[in-house]
C-alpha positions in Angstrom: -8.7 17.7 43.7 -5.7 16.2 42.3 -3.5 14.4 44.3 -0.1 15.4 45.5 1.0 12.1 43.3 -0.7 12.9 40.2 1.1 16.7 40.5 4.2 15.4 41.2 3.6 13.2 37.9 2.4 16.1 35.6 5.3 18.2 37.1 7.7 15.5 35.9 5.9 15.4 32.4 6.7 19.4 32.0 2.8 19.4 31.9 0.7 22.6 33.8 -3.2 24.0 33.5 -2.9 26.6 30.9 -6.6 26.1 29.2 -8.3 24.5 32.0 -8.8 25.0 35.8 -8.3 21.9 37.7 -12.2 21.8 39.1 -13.4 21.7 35.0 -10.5 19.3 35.0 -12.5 17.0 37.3 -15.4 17.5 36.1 -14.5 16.2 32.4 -12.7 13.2 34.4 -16.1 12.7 36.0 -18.4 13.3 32.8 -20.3 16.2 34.2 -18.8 18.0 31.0 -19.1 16.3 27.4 -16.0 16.3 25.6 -18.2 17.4 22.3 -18.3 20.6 24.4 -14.5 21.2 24.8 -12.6 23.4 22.3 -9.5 21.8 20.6 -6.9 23.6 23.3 -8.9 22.4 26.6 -9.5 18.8 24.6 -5.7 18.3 24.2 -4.6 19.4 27.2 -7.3 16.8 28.9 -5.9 14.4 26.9 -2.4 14.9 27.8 -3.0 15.4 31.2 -5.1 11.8 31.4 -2.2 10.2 29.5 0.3 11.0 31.7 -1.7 10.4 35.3 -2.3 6.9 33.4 1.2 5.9 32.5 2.5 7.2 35.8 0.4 4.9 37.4 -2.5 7.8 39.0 -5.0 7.3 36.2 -7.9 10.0 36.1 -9.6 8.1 33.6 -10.0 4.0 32.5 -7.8 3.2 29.4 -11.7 2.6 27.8 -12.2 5.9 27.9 -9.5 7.0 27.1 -9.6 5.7 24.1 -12.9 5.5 22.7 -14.2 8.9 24.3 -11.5 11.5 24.2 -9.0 9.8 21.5 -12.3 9.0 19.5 -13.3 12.7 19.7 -9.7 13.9 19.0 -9.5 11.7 15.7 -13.1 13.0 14.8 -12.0 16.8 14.8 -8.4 16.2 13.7 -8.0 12.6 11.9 -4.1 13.6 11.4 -3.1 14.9 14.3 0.2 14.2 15.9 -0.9 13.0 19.0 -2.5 10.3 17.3 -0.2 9.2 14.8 2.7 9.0 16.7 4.2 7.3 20.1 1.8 8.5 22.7 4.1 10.0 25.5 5.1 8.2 28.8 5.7 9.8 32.4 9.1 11.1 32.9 10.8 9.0 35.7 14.3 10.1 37.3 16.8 8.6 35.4 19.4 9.6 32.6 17.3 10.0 29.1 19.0 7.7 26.7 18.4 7.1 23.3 16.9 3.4 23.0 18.8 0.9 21.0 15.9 0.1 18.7 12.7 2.3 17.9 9.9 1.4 20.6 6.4 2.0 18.5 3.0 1.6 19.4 0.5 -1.1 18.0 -1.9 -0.6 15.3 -5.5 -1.8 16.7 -8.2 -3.2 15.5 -11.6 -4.4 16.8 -13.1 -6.5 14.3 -11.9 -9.6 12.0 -12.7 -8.1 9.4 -10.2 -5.3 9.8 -7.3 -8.3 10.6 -8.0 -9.8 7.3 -7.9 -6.2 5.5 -4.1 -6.5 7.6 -4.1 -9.9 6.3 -4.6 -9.0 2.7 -1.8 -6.1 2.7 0.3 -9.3 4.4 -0.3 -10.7 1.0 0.4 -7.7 -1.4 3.8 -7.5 0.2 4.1 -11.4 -0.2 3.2 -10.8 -4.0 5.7 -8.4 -4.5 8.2 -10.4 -3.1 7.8 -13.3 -4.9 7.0 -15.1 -1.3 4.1 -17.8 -1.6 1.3 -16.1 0.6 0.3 -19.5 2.1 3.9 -20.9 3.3 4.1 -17.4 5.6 3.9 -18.1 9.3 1.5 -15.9 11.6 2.4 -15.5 15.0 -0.3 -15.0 17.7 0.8 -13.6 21.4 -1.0 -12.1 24.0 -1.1 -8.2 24.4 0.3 -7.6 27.8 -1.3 -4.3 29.6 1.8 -3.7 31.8 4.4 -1.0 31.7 6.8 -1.0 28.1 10.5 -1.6 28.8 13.1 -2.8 26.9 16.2 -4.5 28.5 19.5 -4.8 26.5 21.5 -6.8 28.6 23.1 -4.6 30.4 20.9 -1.0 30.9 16.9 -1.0 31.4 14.7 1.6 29.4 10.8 3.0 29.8 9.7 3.0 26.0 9.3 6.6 26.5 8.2 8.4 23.5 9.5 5.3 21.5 12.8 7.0 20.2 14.1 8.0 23.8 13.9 6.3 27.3 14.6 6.5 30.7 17.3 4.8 32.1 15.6 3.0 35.1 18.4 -0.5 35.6 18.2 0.4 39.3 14.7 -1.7 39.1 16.7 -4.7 38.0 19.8 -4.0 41.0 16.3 -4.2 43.0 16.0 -7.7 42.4 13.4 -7.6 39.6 13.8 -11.0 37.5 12.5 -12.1 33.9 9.8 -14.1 33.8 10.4 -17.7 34.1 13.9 -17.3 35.1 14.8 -16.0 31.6 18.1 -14.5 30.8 18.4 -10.8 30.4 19.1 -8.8 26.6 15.9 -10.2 25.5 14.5 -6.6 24.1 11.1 -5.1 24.6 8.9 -5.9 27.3 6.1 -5.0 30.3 6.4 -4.8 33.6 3.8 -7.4 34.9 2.6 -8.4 38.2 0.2 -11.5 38.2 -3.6 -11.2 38.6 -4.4 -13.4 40.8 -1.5 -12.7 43.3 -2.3 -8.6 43.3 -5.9 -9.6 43.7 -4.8 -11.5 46.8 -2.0 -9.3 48.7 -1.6 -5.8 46.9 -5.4 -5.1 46.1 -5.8 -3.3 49.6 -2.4 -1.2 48.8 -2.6 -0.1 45.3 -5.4 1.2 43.2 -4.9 -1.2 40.0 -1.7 -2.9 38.6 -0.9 0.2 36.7 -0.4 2.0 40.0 2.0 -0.8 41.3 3.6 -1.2 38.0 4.7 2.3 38.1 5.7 1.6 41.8 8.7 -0.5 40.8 10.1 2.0 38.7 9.7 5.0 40.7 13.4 6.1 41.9 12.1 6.3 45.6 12.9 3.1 48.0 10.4 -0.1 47.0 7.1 0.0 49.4 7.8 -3.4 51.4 4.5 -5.0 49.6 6.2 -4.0 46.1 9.6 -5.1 47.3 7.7 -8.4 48.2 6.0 -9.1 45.1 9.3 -9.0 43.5 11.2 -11.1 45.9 7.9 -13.8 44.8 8.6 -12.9 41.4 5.0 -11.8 40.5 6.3 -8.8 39.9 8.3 -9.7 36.5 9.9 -8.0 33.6 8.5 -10.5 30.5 9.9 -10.0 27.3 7.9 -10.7 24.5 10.0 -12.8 22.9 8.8 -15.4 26.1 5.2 -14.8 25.2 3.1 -18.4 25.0 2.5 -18.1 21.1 0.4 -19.9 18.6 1.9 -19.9 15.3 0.3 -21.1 11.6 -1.2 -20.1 8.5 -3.5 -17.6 7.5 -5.8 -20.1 6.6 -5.8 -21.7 9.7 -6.2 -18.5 11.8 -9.0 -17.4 9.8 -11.1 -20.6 9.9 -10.1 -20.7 13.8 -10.1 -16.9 15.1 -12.3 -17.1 17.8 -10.9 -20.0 19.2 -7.4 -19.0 18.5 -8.0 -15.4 20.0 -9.5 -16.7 23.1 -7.1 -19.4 23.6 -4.2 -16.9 23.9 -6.4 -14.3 25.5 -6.4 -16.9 28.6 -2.5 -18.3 28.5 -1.2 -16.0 30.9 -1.7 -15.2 34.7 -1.3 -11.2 33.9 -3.6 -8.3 32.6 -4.5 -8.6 29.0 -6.4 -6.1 26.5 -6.1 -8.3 23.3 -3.4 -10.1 21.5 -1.1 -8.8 19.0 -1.1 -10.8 15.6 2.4 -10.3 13.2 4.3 -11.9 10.8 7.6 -13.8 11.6 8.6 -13.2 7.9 11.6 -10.9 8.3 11.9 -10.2 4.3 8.5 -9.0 4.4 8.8 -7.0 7.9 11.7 -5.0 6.3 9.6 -4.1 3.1 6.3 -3.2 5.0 8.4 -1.0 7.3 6.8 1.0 9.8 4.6 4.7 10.2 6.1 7.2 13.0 3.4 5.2 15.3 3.4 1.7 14.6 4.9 -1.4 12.5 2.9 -2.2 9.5 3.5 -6.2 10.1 2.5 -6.1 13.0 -1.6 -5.6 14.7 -3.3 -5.0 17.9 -6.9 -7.3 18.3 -9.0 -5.5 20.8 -12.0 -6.6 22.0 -13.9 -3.4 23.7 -17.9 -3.5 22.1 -20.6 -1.4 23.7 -23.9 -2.0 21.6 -27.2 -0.9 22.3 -31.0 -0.7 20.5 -32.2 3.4 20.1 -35.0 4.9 18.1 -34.4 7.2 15.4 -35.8 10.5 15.8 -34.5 12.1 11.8 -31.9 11.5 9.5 -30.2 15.0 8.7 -28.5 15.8 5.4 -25.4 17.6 5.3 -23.2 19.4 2.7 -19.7 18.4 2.9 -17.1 20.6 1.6 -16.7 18.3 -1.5 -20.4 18.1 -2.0 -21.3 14.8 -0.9 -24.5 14.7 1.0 -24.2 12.8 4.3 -26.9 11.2 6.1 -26.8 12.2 9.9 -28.7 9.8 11.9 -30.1 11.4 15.4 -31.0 9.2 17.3 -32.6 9.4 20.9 -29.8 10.3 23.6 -27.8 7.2 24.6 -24.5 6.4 26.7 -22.3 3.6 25.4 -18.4 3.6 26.1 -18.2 6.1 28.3 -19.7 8.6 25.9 -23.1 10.2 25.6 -23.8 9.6 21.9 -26.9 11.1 20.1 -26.0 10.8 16.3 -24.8 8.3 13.8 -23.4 7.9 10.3 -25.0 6.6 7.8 -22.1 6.2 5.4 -24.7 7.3 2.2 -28.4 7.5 1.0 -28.1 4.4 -0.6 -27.5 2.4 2.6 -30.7 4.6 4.1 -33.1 3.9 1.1 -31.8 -0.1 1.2 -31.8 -0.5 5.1 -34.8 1.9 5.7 -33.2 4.4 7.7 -35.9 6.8 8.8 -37.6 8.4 11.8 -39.3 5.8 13.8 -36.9 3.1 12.8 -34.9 1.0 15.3 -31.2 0.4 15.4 -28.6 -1.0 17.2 -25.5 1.0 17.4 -22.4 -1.0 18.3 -18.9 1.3 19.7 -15.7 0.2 19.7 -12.7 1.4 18.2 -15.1 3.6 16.0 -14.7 7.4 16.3 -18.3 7.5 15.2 -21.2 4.8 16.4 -21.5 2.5 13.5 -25.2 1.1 13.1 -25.1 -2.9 13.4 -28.5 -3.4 12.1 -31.6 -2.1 11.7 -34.5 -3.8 14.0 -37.7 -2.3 12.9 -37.4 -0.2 9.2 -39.1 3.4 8.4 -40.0 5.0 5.7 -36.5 7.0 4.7 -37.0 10.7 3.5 -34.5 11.4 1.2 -33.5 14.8 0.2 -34.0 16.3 -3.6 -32.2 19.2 -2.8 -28.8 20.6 -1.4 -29.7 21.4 2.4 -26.6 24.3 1.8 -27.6 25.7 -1.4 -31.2 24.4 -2.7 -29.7 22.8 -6.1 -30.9 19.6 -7.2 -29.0 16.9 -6.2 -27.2 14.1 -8.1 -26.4 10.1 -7.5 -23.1 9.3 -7.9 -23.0 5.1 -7.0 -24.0 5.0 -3.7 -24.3 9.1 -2.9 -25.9 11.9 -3.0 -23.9 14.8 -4.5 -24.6 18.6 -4.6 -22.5 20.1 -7.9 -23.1 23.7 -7.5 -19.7 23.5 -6.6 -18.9 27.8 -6.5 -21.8 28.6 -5.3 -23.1 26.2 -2.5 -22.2 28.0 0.7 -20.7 24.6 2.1 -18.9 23.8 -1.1 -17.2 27.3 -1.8 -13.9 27.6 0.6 -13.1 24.0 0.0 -13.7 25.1 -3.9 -11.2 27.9 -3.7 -8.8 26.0 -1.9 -9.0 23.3 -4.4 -8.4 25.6 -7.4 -5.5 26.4 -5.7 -4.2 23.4 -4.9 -4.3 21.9 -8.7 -2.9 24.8 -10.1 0.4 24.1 -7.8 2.2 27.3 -9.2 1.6 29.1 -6.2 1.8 28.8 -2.4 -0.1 30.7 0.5 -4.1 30.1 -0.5 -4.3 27.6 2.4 -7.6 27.0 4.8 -6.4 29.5 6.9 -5.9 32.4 4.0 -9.2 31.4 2.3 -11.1 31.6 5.5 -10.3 34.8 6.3 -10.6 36.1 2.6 -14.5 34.3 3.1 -15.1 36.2 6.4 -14.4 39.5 4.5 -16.7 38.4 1.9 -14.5 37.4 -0.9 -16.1 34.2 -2.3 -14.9 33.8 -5.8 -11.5 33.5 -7.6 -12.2 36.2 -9.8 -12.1 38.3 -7.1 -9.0 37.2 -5.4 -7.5 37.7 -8.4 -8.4 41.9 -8.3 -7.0 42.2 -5.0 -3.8 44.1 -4.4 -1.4 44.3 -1.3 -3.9 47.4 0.1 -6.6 45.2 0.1 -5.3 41.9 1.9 -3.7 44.4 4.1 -7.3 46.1 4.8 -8.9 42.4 5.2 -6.1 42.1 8.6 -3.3 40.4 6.9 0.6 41.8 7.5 2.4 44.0 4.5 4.9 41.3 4.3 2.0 38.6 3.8 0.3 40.4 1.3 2.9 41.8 -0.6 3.6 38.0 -1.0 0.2 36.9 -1.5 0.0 39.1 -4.7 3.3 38.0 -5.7 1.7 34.4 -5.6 -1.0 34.8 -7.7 1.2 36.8 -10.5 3.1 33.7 -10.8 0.1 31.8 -10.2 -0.5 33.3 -13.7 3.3 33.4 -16.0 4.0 29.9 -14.5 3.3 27.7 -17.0 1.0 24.7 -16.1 -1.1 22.0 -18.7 -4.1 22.8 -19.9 -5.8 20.1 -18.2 -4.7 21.2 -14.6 -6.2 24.2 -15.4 -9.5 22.8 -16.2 -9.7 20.1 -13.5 -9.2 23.5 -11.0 -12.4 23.8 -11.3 -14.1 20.8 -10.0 -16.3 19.9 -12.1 -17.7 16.6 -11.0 -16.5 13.6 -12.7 -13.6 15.6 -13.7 -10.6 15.0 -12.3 -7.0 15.3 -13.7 -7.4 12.3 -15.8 -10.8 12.9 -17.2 -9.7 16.2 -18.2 -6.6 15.3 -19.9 -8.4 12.9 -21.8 -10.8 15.4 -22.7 -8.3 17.4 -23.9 -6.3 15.0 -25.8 -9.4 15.3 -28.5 -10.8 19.1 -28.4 -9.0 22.3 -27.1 -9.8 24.3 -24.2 -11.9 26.6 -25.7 -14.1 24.3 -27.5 -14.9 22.2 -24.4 -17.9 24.5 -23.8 -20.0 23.6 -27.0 -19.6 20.0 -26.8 -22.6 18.1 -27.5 -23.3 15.0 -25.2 -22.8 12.5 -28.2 -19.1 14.1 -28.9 -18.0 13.5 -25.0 -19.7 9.9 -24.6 -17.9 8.9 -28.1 -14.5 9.1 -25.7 -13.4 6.5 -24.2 -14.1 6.5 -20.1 -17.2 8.3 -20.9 -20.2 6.9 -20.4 -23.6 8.7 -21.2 -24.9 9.4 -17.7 -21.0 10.7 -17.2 -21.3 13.0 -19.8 -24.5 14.5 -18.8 -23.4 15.2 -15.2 -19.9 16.8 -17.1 -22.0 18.9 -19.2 -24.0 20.4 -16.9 -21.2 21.2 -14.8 -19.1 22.5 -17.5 -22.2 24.8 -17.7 -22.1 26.7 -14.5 -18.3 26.7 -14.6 -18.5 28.6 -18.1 -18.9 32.2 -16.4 -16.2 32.3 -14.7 -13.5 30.2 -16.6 -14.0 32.2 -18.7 -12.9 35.6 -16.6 -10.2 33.9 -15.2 -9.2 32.3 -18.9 -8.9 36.2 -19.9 -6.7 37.2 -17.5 -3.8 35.4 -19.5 -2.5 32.1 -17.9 0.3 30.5 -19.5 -1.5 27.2 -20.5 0.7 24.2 -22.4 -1.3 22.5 -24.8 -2.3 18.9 -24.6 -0.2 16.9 -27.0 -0.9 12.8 -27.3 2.9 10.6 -26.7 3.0 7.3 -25.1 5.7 4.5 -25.4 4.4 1.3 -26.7 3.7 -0.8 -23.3 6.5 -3.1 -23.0 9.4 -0.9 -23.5 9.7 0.3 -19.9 9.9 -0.8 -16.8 6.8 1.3 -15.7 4.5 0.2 -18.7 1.0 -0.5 -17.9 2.1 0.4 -13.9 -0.4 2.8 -12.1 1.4 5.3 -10.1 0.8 8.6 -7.6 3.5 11.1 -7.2 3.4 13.3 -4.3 5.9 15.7 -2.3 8.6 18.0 -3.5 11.2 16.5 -6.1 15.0 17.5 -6.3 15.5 16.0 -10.1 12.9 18.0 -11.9 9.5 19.3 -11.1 7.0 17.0 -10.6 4.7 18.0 -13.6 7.8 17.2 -15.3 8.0 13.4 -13.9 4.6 13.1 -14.9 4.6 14.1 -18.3 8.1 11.6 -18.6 5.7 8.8 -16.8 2.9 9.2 -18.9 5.3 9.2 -22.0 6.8 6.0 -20.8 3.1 3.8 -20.9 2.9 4.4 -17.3 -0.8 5.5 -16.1 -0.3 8.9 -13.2 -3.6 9.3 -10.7 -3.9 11.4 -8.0 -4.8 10.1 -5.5 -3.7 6.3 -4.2 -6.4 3.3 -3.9 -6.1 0.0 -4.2 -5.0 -0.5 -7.9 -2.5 1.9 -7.3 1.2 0.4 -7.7 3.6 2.8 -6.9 3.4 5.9 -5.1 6.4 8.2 -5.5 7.4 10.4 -2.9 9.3 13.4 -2.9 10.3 15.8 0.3 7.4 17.6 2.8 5.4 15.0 2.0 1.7 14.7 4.0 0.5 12.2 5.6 -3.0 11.3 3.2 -1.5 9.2 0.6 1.0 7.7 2.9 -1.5 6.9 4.9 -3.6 5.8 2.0 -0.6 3.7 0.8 -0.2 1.7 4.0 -3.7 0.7 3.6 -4.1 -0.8 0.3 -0.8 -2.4 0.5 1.0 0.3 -2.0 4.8 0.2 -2.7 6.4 3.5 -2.0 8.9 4.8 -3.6 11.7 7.5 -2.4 12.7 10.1 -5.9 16.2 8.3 -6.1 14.3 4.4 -6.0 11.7 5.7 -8.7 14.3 6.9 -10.7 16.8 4.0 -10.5 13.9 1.6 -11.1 13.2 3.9 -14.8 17.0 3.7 -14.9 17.4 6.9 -15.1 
């Protein structure tokens, strides 16, 4: 059972047993139960729960697992979910809550060199933009303390908290706590450290770990005479990272050196270590990288935590994904490897299974780190791969698309049809309410096809379980789904026909009206330019089982603005030639509106944000895909009021 320690820290954290009992508790802790078989309420709440117990200094689980066994399966089910992508909480210790004098964020991590020079090279897109020779920045190496966050101001003491609020905890200090090396206080954020070898040697038989005496110092109770001890030896320090033993160079030095540099650091101090923490001393470019609600983007965690192991394969699975790309499951026989039982892998695509000979029989070794999903290291001993010819959801021949399999039966593939509908939706952008959560339950009352959404009154959404208010509303939505005006090409792209997007469909339409589309002839759409012949064979068949029902939906009357050719001559704007995203709510204009004036100006508008992306343009209630998106290639973002000073307007 849980201890009366860990209770009292839960009851401090506001934190009780609503969706599990404290036996099933345990027996997750203990791995009896498989966190695959946990519903998203009972997964969360095990989650919190282990968070806590850990920061307060009672863990019920190793940080390891932790991370990659219930975090892993968290970001597997819900990639965006706040836990996740913001400040993980910390226990609440007695003490005044304070707001802390600067923002106290997590670290980005990664577990690979690779992914620090993907950092690197958004390092060097910032560098570009500001003019700053990439090779004169200076990288800064420190090691990544695993002690307790604080930050010290020079006169009051903080726990990091949930990084925007602390506890006030300076009685540790009036205790007799000192900074490491004698160091003066007001030095910022910091841990609370005690030194390896000295807890190995006289508080090993009186605490659990150093997490459990770390917690110890700042518990409001009187010091235990070992804790109050440590501290009089100063083992027990508050080190600041701005005392950290650094190395500090180029990027070209720390990529030709990264083992050695990583391990050297690793090693430099006498305290608990999970990795160093790699940043830029640059403060031009820390102020235009900025930060996410979790962590800076100048700033990365290296973590070193690699299970690998070699397992048969027993088949490779295809699956429909909602956008109709056909993923290759790997099952593999039943394996444990950080903490978690594993028994599948990805593939990534069929082209990596036909060129690595994926296939039953085949021998693998899957490596887990920081990977939500095993990732296969190498394949030992190739099979035969059996690829699929047909949608496993809905039978229809399949397509290759670079390095995938697609299915294109896109309104009638069982797998394919919510995300369809919601996507229709979604590019219209005259309307609001046809979420996942309306469209699943219009699917579990078996209506699986715009056309018939669209014959639905307020009776009949009432019938299907949703309030009068709701679906009084939800027909009001698709009425002005329908007088709204909106371009032609939106319209079209709605559809999802593969290969055509917003911009394929505008250039489409540039040349023939909507009507016409239907009769093309393969010559007439490969004679446009971004259309190559294999494109417009894939577009034509797909234009071909859209035809039905565009055109029932066509007839019932939407107000459709025509395509009409206008671009400024590049040069004469300051967005010429520039590739930009807009996304979120705008408050000068609508944001079909900004588009058109973009696209008018020589500017080229995408929607979605990759790594020739330069701008992405943001707006109000905006989600967290492009930002996301953004912070990965290295994207400028722009707030309305920047974007609009910048086309001085």
């Amino acid at each position: 059972m849980l201890t009366d320690n860990q209770k009292d820290i839960l009851k401090r954290s506001n934190l009780n047993l609503k969706h599990l009992s404290e036996e099933k508790l345990l027996a997750i802790a203990s791995r009896a139960v498989d966190e695959a078989k946990l519903n998203d309420e009972e997964l969360l709440e095990f989650i919190e729960i282990a968070n806590a117990l850990y920061r307060g200094g009672e863990a019920l689980i190793s940080d390891a697992e932790y991370d990659f066994t219930f975090i892993a399966e968290l970001k597997r089910r819900h990639p965006k979910h706040s836990f996740v992508t913001r400040v993980e909480p910390e226990s609440v210790f007695a003490g005044k809550t304070v707001e802390l004098p600067v923002r106290m964020l997590s670290t980005d991590k990664a577990y690979s060199q690779s992914e620090i020079e993907s950092w690197a090279k958004r390092i060097q897109k910032a560098a570009d933009e500001l003019n700053i020779a990439f090779d004169s920045l200076v990288f800064k190496v420190t090691p990544k303390l695993d002690g307790y966050a604080a930050y010290d101001d020079g006169e009051r003491f903080y726990t990091r908290g949930d990084g925007r609020k602390g506890t006030d905890i300076t009685r540790v200090f009036e205790r007799g706590l000192q900074v490491a090396d004698n160091g003066s206080r007001g030095l910022g954020a910091g841990e609370i450290v005690v030194g390896k070898t000295y807890f190995q040697r006289y508080l090993s038989e009186f605490f659990d770990n150093t997490r459990n005496f770390q917690a110890s110092v700042i518990k409001e109770k009187d010091l235990e005479q070992h804790a109050e001890q440590a501290i009089k030896d100063q083992a027990a320090v508050f080190f600041p990272f701005a005392k950290l033993p650094a190395w500090q160079g180029s990027w070209t030095e720390l990529a030709e050196r990264f083992d050695e540099i990583v391990k050297q650091i690793w090693h430099a101090v006498d305290y608990d270590v999970d990795g160093v923490i790699l940043e830029i001393t640059d403060e031009r470019i820390k102020t235009h990288m900025g930060a996410t609600r979790h962590h800076h983007r100048w700033q990365i965690a290296y973590k070193e935590n690699v299970a690998t192991a070699e397992v048969k394969i027993l088949q490779v699975v295809p699956q429909t994904s909602r956008s109709g790309r056909i993923t290759p499951v790997v099952e593999v026989e039943p394996i444990r490897l950080s903490g978690a039982l594993l028994q599948r892998a990805t593939a990534h695509h069929y082209k990596m299974v036909v060129d690595k000979g994926i296939g039953p029989g085949a021998v693998i070794k899957l490596a887990r780190s920081g990977e939500v999903i095993p990732k296969i290291e190498e394949v030992i001993t190739p099979a035969e791969p059996d690829l699929p010819e047909q949608c496993p959801s809905c039978g229809s021949e399949l397509v290759w698309d670079g390095d995938f399999l697609y299915c294109t039966n896109n309104f009638d593939c069982p797998a394919q049809v919510s995300h369809s509908i919601e996507h229709f939706f979604r590019v219209l952008g005259n309307n609001d309410g046809f979420g996942p959560a309306t469209i699943a339950k219009l699917y579990d009352n078996d209506i699986r096809t715009i056309d018939k959404i669209y014959q639905l009154n307020a009776s009949d959404f009432e019938a299907m379980g949703f309030g009068p208010k709701q679906s009084q509303n939800l027909v009001d939505q698709l009425q002005r789904s329908l007088s709204e005006p909106i371009e032609d090409w939106r319209f079209l792209a709605a559809f999802g026909v593969f290969r055509m997007g917003l911009g394929n469909c505008e250039k489409l339409l540039a040349h023939y009206r909507l009507p016409e589309i239907f009769s093309l002839s393969e010559e007439e759409i490969v004679a446009l330019e971004g259309f190559a012949e294999k494109t417009a064979d894939i577009v034509l068949k797909g234009l071909k089982k859209i035809e039905p029902l565009f055109n029932q939906l066509y007839r019932l009357g939407f107000v459709l603005n025509e395509t009409k050719t206008k671009e400024m001559p590049a040069g004469q704007s300051p967005i010429a030639g520039k590739s930009l995203v807009f996304t979120g709510t705008m408050q000068q204009g609508s944001r079909e509106d900004m588009i058109r004036e973009a696209k008018a100006m020589g500017a080229k508008v995408g929607s979605a944000v990759s790594g020739k992306t330069d701008y992405l343009v943001i707006g109000e209630k905006v989600g967290a895909t492009k930002l996301n998106a953004a912070e990965k290639h290295g994207v400028r973002i722009l707030s309305e009021a920047e974007y609009l000073d910048l086309i001085g307007r």
